[in-house]
C-alpha positions as CSV (number, residue, x, y, z in Angstrom):
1,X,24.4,-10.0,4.7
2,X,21.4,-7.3,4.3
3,X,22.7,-4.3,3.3
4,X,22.9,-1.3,5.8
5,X,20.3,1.2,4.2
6,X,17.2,1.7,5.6
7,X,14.3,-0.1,4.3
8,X,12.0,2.1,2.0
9,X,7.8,1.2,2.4
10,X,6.1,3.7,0.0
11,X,2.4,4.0,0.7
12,X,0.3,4.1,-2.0
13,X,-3.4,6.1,-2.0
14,X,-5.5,3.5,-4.3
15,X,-7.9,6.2,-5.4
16,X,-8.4,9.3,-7.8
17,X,-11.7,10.4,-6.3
18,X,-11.2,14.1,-4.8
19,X,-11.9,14.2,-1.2
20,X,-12.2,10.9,-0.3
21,X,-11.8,9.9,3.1
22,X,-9.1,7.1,2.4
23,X,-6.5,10.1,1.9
24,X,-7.0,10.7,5.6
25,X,-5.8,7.0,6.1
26,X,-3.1,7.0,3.5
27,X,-2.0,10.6,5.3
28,X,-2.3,8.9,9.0
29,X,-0.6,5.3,8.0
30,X,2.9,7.4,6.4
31,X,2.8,9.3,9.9
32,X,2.7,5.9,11.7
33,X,5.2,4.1,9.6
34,X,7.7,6.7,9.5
35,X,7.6,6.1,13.3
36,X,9.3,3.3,13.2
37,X,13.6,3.3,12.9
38,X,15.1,1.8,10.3
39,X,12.0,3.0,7.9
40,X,11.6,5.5,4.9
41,X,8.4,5.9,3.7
42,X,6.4,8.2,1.6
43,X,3.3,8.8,-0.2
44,X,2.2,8.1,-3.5
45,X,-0.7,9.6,-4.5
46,X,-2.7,7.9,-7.4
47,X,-4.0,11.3,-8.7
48,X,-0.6,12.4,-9.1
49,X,0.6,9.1,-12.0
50,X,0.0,10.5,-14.8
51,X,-1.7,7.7,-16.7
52,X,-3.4,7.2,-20.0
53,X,-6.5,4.9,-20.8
54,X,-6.0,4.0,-24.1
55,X,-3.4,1.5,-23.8
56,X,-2.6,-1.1,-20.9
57,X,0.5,-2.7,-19.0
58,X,4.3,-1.7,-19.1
59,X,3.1,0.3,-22.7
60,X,1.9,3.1,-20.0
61,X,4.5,2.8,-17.5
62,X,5.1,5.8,-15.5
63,X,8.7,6.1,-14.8
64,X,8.4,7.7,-11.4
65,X,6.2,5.2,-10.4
66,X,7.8,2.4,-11.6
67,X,11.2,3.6,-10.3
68,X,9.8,4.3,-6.8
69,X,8.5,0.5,-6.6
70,X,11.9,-0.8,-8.1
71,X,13.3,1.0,-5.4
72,X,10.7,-0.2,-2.6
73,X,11.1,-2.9,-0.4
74,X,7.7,-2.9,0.5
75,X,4.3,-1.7,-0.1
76,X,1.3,-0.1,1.6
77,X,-2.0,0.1,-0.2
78,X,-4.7,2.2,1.2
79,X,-7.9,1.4,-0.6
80,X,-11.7,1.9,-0.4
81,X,-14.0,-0.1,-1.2
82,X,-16.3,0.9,-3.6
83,X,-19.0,-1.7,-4.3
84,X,-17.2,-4.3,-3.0
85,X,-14.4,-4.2,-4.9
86,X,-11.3,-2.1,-5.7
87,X,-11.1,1.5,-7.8
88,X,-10.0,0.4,-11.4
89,X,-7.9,2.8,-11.6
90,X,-5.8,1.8,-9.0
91,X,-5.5,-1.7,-11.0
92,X,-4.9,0.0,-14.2
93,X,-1.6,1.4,-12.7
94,X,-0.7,-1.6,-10.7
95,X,-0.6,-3.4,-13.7
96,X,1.8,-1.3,-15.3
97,X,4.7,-2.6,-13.6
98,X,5.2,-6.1,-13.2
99,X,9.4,-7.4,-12.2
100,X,9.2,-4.4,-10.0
101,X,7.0,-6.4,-7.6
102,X,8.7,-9.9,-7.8
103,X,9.2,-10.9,-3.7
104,X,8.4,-7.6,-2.3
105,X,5.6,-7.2,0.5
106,X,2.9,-5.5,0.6
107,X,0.2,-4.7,3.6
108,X,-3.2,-3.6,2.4
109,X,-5.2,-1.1,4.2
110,X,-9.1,-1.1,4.0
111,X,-11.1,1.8,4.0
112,X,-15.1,1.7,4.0
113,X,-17.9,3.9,5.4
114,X,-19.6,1.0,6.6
115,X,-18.8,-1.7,9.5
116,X,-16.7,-3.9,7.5
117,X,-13.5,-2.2,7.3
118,X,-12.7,-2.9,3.7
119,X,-12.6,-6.5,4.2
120,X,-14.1,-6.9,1.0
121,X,-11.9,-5.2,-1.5
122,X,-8.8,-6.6,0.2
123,X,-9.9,-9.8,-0.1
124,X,-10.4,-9.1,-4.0
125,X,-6.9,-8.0,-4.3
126,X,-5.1,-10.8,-2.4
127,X,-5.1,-12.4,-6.0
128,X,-3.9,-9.8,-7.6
129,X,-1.0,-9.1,-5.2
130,X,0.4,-12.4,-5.7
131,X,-0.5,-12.5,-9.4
132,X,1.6,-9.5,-9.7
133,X,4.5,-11.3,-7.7
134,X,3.9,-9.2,-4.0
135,X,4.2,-11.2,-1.0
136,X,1.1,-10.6,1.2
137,X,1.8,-9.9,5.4
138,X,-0.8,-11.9,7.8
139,X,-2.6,-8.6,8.8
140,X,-4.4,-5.9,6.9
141,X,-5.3,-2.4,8.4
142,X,-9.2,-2.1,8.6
143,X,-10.4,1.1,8.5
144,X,-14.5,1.0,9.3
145,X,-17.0,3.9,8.9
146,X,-14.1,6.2,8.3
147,X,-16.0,8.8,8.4
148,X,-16.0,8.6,12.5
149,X,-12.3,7.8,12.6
150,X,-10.8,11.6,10.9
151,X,-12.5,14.6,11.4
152,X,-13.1,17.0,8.2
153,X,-9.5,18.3,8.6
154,X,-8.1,14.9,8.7
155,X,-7.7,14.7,13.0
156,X,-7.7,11.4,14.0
157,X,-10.5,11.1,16.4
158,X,-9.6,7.5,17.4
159,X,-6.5,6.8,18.7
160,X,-7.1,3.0,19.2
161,X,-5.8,2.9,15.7
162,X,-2.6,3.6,16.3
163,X,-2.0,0.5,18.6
164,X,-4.2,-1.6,16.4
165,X,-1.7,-1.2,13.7
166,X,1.3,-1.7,15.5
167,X,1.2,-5.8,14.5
168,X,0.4,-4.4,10.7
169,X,3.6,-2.4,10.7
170,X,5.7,-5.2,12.2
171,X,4.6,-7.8,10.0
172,X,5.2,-5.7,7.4
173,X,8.5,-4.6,8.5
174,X,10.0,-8.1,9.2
175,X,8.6,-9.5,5.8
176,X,10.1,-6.5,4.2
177,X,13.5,-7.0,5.8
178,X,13.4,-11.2,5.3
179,X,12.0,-10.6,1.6
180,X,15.1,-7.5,1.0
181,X,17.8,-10.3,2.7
182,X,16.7,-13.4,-0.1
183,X,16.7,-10.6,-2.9
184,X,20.4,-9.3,-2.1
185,X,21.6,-12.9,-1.0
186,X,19.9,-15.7,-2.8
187,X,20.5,-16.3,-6.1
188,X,16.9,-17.3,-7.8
189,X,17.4,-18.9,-11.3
């Protein structure tokens, strides 16, 4: 039997660049997922994780970090992408913690400025998530020309987004909750 305690879906903001637009998204998506019962959520902010450069995997773990994924049964990514591809940064500290992961899900959020949504850098991470043992949902949150979706306080100016990431959050939620159930209740030798 699944254990009683709510389940815990961290969102994490993949980006240390100061007033980027995806913080508006990573801000928005915690509001929406904290929405739903049954949830905990909060935000992780990649600015905040300490993290050196001159070494590379578990050698830099941060232990806030890696005790808030032990402790996830999910994951939200909000990423941009920046020339097609994802912030290295953001991979630099995924990498860092690696049994933390194993048969979690994760949803990944898409941020661009242009008409794409993102579609690009999270189809470069799909690899990554599953390299790093993450269990990908069938939906991602797209996110096109941000910069007409927030206002400069962070408003959302669109509130079709809230319904078009309804079937995110429940994919997410019921692959969080099927993925928490084999991890307390299936041995896996």
């Amino acid at each position: 039997m699944t254990s009683e305690t709510p389940l815990f879906i961290p969102v994490l903001l993949g980006t240390v660049r100061q007033g980027a637009k995806s913080e508006f998204v990573s801000k928005f998506v915690v509001e929406q997922m904290a929405k739903y019962p049954g949830v905990e959520t909060e935000l992780i902010d990649l600015r905040q994780i300490p993290m050196p450069t001159d070494d590379a995997g578990e050698a830099i773990k941060n232990p806030e970090f890696a005790a808030t994924v032990t402790r996830a049964d999910g994951l939200i990514i909000v990423v941009p992408e920046y020339n097609h591809g994802y912030p290295g940064l953001l991979k630099h500290v995924l990498d860092t913690c690696l049994k933390e992961y194993i048969h979690k899900a994760v949803g990944i959020c898409g941020v661009s400025a242009g008409p794409f949504g993102g579609t690009r850098v999270i189809q470069n991470l799909l690899p990554v998530m599953r390299e790093l043992g993450l269990v990908t949902i069938f939906y991602d949150g797209n996110f096109s020309s941000v910069q007409n979706i927030f206002n400069e306080t962070g408003k959302l100016l669109d509130e079709a987004y809230v319904r078009r990431l309804d079937r995110f959050f429940k994919e997410l939620i019921w692959m969080a909750t099927t993925l928490k159930y084999g991890r307390e209740n299936i041995p896996n030798d």
